[in-house]
C-alpha positions as CSV (number, residue, x, y, z in Angstrom):
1,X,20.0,-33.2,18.7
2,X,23.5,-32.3,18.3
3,X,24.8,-28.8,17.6
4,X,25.6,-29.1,14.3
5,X,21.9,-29.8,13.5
6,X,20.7,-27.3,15.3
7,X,22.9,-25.0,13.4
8,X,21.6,-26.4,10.1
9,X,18.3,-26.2,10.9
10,X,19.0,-23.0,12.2
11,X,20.5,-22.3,8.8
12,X,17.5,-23.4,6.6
13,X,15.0,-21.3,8.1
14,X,17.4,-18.3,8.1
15,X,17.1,-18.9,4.5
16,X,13.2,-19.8,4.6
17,X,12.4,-16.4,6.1
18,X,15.1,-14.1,3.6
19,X,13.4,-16.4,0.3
20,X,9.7,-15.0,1.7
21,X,11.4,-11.6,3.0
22,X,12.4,-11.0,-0.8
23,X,9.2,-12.6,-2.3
24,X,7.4,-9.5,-0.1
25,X,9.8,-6.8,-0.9
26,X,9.7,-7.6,-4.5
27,X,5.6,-7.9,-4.9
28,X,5.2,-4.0,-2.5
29,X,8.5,-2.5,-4.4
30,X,6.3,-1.6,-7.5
31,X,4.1,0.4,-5.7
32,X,6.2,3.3,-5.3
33,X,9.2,3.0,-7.4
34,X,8.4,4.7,-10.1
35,X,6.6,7.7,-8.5
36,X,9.5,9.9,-8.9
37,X,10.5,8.9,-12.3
38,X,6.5,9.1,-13.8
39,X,7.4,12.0,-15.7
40,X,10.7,10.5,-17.5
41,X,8.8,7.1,-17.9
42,X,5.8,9.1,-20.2
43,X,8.6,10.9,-22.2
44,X,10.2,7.6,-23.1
45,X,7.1,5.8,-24.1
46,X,5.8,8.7,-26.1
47,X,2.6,9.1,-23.3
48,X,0.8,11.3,-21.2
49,X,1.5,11.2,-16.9
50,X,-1.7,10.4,-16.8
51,X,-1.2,7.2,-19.0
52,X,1.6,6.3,-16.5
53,X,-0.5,7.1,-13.3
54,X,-3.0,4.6,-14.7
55,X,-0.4,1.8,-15.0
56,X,0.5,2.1,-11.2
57,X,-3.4,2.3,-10.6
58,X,-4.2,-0.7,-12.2
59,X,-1.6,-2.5,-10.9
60,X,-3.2,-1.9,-7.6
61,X,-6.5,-2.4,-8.6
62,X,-5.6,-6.3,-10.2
63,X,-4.1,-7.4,-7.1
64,X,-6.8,-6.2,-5.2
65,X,-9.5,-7.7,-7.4
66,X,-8.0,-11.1,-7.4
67,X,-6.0,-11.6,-4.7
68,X,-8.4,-13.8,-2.6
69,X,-8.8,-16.1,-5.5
70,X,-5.4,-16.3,-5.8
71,X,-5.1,-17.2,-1.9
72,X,-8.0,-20.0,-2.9
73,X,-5.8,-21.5,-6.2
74,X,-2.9,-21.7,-3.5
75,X,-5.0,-24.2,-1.7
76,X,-5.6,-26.0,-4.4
77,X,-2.1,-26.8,-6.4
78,X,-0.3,-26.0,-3.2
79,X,1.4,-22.9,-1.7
80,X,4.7,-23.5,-3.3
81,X,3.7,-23.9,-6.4
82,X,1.4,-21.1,-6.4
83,X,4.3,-19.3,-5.1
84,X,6.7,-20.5,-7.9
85,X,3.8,-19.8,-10.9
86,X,2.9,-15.9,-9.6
87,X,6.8,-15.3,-9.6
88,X,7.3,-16.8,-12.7
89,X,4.1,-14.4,-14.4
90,X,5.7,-11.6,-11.9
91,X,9.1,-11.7,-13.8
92,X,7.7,-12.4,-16.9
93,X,6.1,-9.0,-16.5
94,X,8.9,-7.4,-15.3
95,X,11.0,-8.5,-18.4
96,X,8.1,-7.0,-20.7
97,X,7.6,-4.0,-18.8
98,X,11.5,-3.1,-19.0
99,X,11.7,-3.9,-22.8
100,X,8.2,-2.4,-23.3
101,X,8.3,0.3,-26.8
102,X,4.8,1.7,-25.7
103,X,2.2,2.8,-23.4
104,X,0.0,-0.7,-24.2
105,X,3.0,-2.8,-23.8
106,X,4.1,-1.3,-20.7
107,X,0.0,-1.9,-19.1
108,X,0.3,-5.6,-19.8
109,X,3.8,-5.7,-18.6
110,X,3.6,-4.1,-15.6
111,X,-0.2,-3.9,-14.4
112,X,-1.5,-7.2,-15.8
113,X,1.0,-10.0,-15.3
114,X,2.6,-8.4,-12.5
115,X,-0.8,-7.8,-10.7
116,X,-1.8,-11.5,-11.4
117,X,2.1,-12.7,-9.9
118,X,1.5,-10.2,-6.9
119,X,-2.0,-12.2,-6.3
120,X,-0.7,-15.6,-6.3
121,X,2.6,-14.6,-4.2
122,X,1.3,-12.8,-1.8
123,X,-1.4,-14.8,-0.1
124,X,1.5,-18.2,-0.8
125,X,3.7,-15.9,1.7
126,X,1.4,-16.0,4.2
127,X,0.8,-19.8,4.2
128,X,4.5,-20.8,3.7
129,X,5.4,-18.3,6.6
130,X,2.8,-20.2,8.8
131,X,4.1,-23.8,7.3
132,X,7.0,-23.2,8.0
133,X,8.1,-21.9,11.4
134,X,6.2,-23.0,14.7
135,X,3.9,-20.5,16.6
136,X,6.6,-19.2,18.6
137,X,8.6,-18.4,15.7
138,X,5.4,-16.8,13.4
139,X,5.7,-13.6,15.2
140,X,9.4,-12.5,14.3
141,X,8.8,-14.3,11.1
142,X,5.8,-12.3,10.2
143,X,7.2,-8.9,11.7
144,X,10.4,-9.0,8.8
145,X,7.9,-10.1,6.4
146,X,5.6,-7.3,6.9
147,X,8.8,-5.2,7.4
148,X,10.4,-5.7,4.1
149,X,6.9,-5.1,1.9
150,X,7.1,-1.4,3.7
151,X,10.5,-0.9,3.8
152,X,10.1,-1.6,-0.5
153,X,7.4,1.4,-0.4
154,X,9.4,3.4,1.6
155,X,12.7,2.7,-0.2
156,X,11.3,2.7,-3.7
157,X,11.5,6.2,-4.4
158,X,15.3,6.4,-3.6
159,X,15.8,3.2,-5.9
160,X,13.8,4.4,-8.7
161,X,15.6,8.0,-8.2
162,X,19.0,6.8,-8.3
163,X,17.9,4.2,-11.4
164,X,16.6,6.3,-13.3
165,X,19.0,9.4,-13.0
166,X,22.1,7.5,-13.6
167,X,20.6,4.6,-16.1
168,X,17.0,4.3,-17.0
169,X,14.1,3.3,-15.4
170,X,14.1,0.0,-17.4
171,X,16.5,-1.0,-15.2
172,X,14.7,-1.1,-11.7
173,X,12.2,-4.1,-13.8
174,X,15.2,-5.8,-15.7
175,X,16.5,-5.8,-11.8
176,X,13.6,-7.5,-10.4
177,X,13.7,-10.2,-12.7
178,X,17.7,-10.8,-11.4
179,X,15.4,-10.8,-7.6
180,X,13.6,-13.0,-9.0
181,X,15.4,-15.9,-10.7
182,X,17.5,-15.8,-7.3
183,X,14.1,-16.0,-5.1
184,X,13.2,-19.1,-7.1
185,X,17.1,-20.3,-7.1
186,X,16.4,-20.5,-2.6
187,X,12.9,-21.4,-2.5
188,X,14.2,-24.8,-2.8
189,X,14.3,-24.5,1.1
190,X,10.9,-23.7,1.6
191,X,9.0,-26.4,2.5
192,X,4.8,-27.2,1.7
193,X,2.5,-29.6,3.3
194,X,1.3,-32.0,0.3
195,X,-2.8,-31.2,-0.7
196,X,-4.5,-34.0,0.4
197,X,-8.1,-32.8,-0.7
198,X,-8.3,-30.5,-3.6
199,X,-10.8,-28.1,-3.3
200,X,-12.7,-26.3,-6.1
201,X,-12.9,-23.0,-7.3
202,X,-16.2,-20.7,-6.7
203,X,-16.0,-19.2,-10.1
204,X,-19.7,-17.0,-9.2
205,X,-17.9,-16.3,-5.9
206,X,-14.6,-14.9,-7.8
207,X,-16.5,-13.0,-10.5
208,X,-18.6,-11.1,-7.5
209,X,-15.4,-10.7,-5.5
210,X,-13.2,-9.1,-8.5
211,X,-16.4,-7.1,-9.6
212,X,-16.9,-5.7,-6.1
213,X,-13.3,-4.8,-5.0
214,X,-13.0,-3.7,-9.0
215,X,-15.8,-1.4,-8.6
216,X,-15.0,0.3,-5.1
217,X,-11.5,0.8,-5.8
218,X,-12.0,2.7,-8.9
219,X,-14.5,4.5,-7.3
220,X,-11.8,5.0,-4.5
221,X,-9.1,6.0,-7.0
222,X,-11.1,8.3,-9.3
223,X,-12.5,10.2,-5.7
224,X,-9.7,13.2,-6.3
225,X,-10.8,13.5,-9.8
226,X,-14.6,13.6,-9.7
227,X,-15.2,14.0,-5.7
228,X,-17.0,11.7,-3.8
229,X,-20.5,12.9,-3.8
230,X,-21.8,15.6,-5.4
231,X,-20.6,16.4,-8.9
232,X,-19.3,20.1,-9.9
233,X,-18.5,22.3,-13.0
234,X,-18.1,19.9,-15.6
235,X,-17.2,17.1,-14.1
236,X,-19.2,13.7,-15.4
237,X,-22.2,13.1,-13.4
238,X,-25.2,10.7,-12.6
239,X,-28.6,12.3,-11.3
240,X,-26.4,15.1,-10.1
241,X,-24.1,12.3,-8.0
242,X,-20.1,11.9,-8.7
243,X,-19.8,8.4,-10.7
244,X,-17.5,7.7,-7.3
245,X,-20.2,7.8,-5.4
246,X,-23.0,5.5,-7.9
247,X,-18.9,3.2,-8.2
248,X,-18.9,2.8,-4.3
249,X,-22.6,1.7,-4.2
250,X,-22.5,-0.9,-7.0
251,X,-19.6,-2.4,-5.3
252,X,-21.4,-2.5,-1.9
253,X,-24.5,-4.0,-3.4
254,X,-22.1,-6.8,-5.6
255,X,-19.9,-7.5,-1.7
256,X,-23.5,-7.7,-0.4
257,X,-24.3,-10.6,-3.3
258,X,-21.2,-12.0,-3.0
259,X,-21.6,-12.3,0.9
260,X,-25.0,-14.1,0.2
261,X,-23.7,-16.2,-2.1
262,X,-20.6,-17.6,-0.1
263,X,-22.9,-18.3,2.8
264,X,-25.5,-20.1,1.1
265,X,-22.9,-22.2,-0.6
266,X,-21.5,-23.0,2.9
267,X,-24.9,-23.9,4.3
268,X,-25.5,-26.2,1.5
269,X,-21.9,-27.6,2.1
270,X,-20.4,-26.0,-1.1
271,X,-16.9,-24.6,-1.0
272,X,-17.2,-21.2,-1.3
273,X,-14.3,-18.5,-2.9
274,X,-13.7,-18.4,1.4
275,X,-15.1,-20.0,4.8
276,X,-17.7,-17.1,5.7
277,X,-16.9,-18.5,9.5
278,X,-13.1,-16.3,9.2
279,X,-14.5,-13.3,9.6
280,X,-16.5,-14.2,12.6
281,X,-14.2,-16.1,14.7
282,X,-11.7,-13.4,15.4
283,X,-10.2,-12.5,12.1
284,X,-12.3,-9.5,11.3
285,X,-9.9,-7.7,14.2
286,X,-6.5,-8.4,12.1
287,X,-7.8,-7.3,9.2
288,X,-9.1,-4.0,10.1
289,X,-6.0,-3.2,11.8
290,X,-4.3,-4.1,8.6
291,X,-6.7,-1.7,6.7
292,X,-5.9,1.1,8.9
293,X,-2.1,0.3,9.1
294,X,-1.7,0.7,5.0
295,X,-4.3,3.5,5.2
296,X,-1.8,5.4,7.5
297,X,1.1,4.3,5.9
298,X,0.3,4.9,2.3
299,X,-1.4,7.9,3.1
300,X,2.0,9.4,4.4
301,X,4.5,7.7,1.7
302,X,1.9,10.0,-0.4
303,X,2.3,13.1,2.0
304,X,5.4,13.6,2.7
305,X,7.4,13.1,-0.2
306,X,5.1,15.4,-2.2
307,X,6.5,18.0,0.9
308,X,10.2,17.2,0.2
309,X,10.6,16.7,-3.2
310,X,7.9,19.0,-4.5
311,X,7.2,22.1,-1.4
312,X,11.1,21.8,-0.9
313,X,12.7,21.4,-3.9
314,X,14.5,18.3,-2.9
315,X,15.8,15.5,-5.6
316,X,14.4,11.8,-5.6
317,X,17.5,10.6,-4.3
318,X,17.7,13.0,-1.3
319,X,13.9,12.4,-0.8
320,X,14.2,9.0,-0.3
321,X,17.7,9.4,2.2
322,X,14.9,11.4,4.3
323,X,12.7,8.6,4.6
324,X,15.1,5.7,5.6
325,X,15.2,6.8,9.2
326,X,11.6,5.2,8.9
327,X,12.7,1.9,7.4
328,X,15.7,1.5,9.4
329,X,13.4,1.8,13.1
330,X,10.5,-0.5,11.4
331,X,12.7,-3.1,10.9
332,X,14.7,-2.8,14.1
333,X,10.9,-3.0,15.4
334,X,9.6,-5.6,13.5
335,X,12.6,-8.1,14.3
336,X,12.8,-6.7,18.1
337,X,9.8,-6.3,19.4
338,X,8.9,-10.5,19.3
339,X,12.2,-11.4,20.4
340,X,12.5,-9.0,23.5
341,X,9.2,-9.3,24.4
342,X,7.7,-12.8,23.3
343,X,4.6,-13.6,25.8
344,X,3.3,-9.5,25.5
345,X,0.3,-9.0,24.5
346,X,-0.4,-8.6,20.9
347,X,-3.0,-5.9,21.6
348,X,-0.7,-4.0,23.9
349,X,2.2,-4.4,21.1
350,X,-0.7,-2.9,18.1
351,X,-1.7,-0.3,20.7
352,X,1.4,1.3,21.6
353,X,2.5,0.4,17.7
354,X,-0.4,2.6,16.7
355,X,0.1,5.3,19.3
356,X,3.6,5.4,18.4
357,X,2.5,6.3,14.7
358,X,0.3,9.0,15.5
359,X,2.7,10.8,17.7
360,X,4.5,10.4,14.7
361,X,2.3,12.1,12.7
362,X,0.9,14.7,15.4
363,X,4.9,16.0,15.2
364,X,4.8,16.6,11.7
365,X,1.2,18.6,11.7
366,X,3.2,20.1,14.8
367,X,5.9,21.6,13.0
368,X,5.1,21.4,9.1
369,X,5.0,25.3,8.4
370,X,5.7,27.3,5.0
371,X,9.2,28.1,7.0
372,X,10.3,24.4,7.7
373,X,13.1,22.7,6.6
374,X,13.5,18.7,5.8
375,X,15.0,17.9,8.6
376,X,11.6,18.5,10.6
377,X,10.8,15.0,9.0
378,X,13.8,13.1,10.7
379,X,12.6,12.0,14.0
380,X,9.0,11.5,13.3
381,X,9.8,9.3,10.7
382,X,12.0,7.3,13.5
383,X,9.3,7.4,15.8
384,X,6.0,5.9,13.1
385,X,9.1,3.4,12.1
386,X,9.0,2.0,15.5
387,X,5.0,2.0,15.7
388,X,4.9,0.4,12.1
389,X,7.7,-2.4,12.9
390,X,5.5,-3.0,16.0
391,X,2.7,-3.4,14.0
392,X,4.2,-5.9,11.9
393,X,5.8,-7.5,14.2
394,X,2.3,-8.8,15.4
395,X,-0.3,-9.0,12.3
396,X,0.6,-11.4,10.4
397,X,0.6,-14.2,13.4
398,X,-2.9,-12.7,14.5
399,X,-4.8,-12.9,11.5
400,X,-3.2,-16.7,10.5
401,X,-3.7,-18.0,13.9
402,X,-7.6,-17.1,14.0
403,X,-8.2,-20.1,11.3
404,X,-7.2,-23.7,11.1
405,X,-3.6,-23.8,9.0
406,X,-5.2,-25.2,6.4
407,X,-6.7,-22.1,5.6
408,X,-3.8,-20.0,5.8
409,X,-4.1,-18.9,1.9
410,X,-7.4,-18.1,2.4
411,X,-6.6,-15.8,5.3
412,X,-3.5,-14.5,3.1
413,X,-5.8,-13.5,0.6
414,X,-8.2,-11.4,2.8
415,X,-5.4,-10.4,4.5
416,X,-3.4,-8.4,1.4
417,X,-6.9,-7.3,-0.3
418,X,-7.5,-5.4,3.2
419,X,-3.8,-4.3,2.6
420,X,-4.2,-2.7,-0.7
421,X,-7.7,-1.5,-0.2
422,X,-6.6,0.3,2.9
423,X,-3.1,1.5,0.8
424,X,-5.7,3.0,-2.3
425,X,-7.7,4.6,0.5
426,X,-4.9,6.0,2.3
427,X,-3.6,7.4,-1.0
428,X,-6.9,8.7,-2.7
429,X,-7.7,10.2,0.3
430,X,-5.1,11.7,0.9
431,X,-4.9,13.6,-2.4
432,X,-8.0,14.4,-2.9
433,X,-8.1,16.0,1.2
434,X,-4.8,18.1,0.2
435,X,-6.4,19.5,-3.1
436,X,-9.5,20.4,-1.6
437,X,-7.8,22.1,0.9
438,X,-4.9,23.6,-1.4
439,X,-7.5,24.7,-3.4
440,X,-10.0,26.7,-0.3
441,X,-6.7,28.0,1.1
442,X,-5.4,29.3,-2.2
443,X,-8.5,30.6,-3.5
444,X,-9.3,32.4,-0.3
445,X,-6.3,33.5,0.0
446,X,-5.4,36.0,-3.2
447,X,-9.3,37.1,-2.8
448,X,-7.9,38.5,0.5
449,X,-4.7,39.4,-0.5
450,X,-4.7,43.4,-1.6
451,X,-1.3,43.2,-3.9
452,X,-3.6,40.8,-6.4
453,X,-6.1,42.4,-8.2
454,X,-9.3,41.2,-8.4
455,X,-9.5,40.3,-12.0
456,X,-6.7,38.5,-11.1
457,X,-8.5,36.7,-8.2
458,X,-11.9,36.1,-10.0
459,X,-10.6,34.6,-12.6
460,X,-8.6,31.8,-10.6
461,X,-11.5,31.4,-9.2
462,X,-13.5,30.9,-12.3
463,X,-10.7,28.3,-13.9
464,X,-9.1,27.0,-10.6
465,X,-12.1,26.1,-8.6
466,X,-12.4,22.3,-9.8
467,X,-8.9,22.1,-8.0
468,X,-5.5,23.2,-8.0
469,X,-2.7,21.1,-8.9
470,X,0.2,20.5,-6.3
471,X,2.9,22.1,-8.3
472,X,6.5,23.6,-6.8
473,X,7.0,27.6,-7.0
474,X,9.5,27.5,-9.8
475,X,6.6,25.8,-11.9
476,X,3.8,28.1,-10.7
477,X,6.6,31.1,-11.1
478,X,6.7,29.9,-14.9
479,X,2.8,29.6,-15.6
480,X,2.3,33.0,-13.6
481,X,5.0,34.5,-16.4
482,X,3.5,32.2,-19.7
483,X,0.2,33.6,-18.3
484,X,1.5,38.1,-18.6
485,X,1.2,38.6,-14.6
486,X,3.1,41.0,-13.5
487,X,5.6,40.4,-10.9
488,X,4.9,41.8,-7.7
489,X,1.4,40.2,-8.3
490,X,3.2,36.9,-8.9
491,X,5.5,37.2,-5.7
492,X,2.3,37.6,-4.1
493,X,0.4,35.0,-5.9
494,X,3.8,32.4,-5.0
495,X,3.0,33.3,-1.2
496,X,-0.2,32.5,-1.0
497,X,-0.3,29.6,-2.7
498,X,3.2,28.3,-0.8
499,X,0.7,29.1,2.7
500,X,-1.7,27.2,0.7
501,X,0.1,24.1,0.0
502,X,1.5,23.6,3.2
503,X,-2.0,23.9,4.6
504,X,-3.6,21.2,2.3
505,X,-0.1,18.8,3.6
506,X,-1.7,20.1,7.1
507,X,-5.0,19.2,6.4
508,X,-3.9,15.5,4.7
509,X,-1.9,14.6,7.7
510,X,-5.0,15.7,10.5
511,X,-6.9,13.2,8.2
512,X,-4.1,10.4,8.8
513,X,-3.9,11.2,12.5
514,X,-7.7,10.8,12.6
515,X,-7.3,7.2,11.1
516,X,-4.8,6.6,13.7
517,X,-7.1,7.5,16.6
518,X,-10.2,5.6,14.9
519,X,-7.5,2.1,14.8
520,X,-7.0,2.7,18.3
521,X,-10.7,2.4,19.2
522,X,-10.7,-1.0,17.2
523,X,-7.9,-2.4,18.9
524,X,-10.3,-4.0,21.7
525,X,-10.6,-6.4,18.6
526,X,-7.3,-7.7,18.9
527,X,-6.3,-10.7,20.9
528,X,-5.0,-10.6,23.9
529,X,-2.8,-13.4,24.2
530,X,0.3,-14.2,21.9
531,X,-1.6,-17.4,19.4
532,X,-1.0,-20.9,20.3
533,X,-0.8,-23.6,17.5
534,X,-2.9,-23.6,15.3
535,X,-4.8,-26.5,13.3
536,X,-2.3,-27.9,11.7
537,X,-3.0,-30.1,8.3
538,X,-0.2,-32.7,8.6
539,X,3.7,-32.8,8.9
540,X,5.2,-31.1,11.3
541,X,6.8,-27.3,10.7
542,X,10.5,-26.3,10.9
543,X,11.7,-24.4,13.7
């Protein structure tokens, strides 16, 4: 083969990987962009932040629902295609969502059409990734992929900051269909195997699948609102039980039907919603470091810019300048670690990837005090960049190589619902840990405190003890002054709660370090050897 077509084909995949690269950052970007901006967003519509919070929620909660049956519909009009029609519906809810008047508008914009695109897209990337570059090349090809979705959560809020401080927010969507039309302008390159058998679509297996993600992920979502077990003060209730708890249970029974169901249809040589066999041939290992991984990782995109812009004081632009150190070492990682060390171990790789992450995390419970400053944040976000990008540099290749190719949409499916389930995990967890906490630390704190008096004290305790919100000092300082307290009890009522908050970030980030530890025991599930080729369904792949 001569140079020059080596070069070209060195070219096309170059352009392969950036297409699928862009396809990933566009489909994670939404998760966090418009954190910051939540409260400009409900002014503009005329809504509540609540009514905006439960756009971003249901976003998540529609991928997650159908994102294995979106994995299944790739195998049967194609990975491309599927690929081509989710970015299509994507954009076409982007476009709605930036020209949306209302709060109703915005939902179908934004949580229904671009939750549906995000379901086809992101099991297609999995497939075309594994179609498209030979088992050597799947690690460093997986390891940007995986690398761009985070570094578009971890770069989000800085976009949405800078969008919607010197535009509008309507601009970060308008700018994702622009992303868009070019993604489809390149994915000419991309190349698909042709479906030689069409399967069909379990529609029972589907409906159980949606209803049983559906159900736990509310139940997930809702936990910092309602609790998880026992209900309290006037909180809704069932036989005394938090509706998270009765949500969590109806969606284990319907994932224990829907288990039953798959594996009966595969006995009876059915095709069922997906091949019960994946999770028991080495898959199951992938995935759950995949659902620790975005437990971890949401779980401190949630934690520590609630400590910079919010404990601090800093803006949404310099929050998200803090957190690039992060993205820049992940995707140093992510491209690095398969090219400087091809034939390692992938569970040495996710071991030390992990164990980078929660030294990471360790540092910040180390030195998080009511006295720190943001630069504290600085080098562990270098150092859980590096255990991330190691993480993703290795994931992706593990999980598709555990099946025959031809189920690579099948795997990308399970693959991104244990992504999102572990990112609402991370996040509800997170915040309803720090509020609990907040909330002892707080209460406990004025009752102690001899400068409040203990009217003062009792009735916080009377009003406050659901939970406290996670507010900064200058809005406490103004509720404390709407409310007639005097001001040496408010200076004192401002420390305690500013001990109080950073204890509940404490508290959240012990949590995320535990998570850490618990993915290091599972990492025994990992393979030890880099994959070999997979099954392949026909044609040969790109290198």
């Amino acid at each position: 083969m001569s140079e020059r077509a080596v070069a070209t084909g060195r070219s096309a995949a170059g352009v392969v990987l950036l297409t699928l690269c862009a396809g990933q950052f566009l489909m994670a970007l939404d998760s966090s962009v418009m954190n910051v901006s939540i409260a400009t967003v409900a002014d503009d519509l005329d809504t509540t932040i609540t009514g905006i919070q439960s756009a971003i929620v249901l976003y998540t909660l529609v991928m997650a629902m159908l994102m294995v049956t979106g994995g299944k519909i790739g195998s049967m009009i194609g990975r491309k295609r599927a690929f081509l029609l989710g970015l299509l519906i994507y954009c076409s809810g982007s476009l709605t969502t930036a020209l949306a008047p209302n709060l109703g508008v915005l939902l179908f914009g934004w949580s229904i059409l671009e939750g549906i695109g995000a379901a086809l897209i992101m099991p297609a990337i999995v497939a075309l990734v594994a179609g498209n570059f030979p088992p050597e090349g799947r690690p460093r090809a997986y390891g940007l992929v995986g690398a761009a979705g985070a570094i578009a959560i971890a770069v989000g809020p800085l976009i949405g900051g800078l969008a919607t401080t010197y535009a509008s927010w309507r601009w970060v969507f308008a700018g994702e269909v622009l992303i868009g039309a070019g993604i489809f302008l390149f994915s000419r390159r991309v190349t698909d195997a042709p479906v030689e058998v069409r399967p069909h679509l379990d529609l029972l297996g589907s409906v159980l699948w949606a209803l049983a993600m559906g159900l736990i992920v509310t139940g997930v979502l809702k936990s910092g609102e309602w609790g998880w077990f026992l209900a309290s003060g006037d909180d809704p209730s069932i036989l005394g039980m938090s509706p998270v708890f009765w949500l969590i249970v109806a969606g284990l029974v319907t994932l224990r039907l829907f288990g039953s169901h798959i594996r009966r249809l595969d006995e009876e040589g059915g095709e069922p919603l997906f091949t019960p066999s994946l999770i028991e041939r080495g898959l199951n290992g992938g995935l759950l470091m995949f659902f620790f991984q975005f437990v971890v990782m949401m779980g401190l995109f949630f934690v520590v810019p609630l400590f910079l812009s919010v404990a601090l004081g800093l803006s949404a632009i310099e929050t998200g300048l803090r957190i690039t150190p992060l993205s820049v070492t992940m995707l140093l990682a992510a491209a690095g670690v398969p090219k400087l060390f091809p034939t390692t171990s992938p569970r040495r790789i996710v071991t030390i990837g992990f164990v980078a992450v929660l030294v990471g995390v360790v540092a910040l419970l180390a030195t998080m005090d009511a006295d720190a400053t943001a630069s504290i944040v600085t080098v562990p976000m270098l150092v859980i960049g590096l255990g991330l990008g190691a993480l993703a540099s290795q994931l992706g290749s593990v999980t598709v190589s555990a099946a025959p190719e031809e189920l690579a949409p099948e795997v990308g499916g399970l693959q991104n619902t244990a992504s999102q389930f572990g990112a609402s995990l991370g996040t509800a967890l997170a915040g309803s840990v720090l509020i609990a906490a907040l909330t002892t630390s707080f209460l406990s704190g004025i009752a102690d405190n001899p400068k409040v008096p203990p009217e003062v004290a009792d009735q916080a305790n009377v009003e406050l003890a659901s939970g406290i919100p996670f507010i900064s000092d200058a809005d406490l300082q103004s509720a404390l002054q709407d409310a007639g307290i005097d001001e040496q009890t408010a200076d004192a009522v401002l420390d305690d709660y500013g001990d109080a908050r950073v204890n509940g970030l404490r508290t959240a980030l012990a949590l995320l370090a535990l998570f850490a530890v618990i993915a290091l025991f599972f990492t025994r599930r990992v393979p030890d050897e880099q994959p070999g080729p997979p099954a392949t369904i026909g044609g040969s792949a790109p290198g």
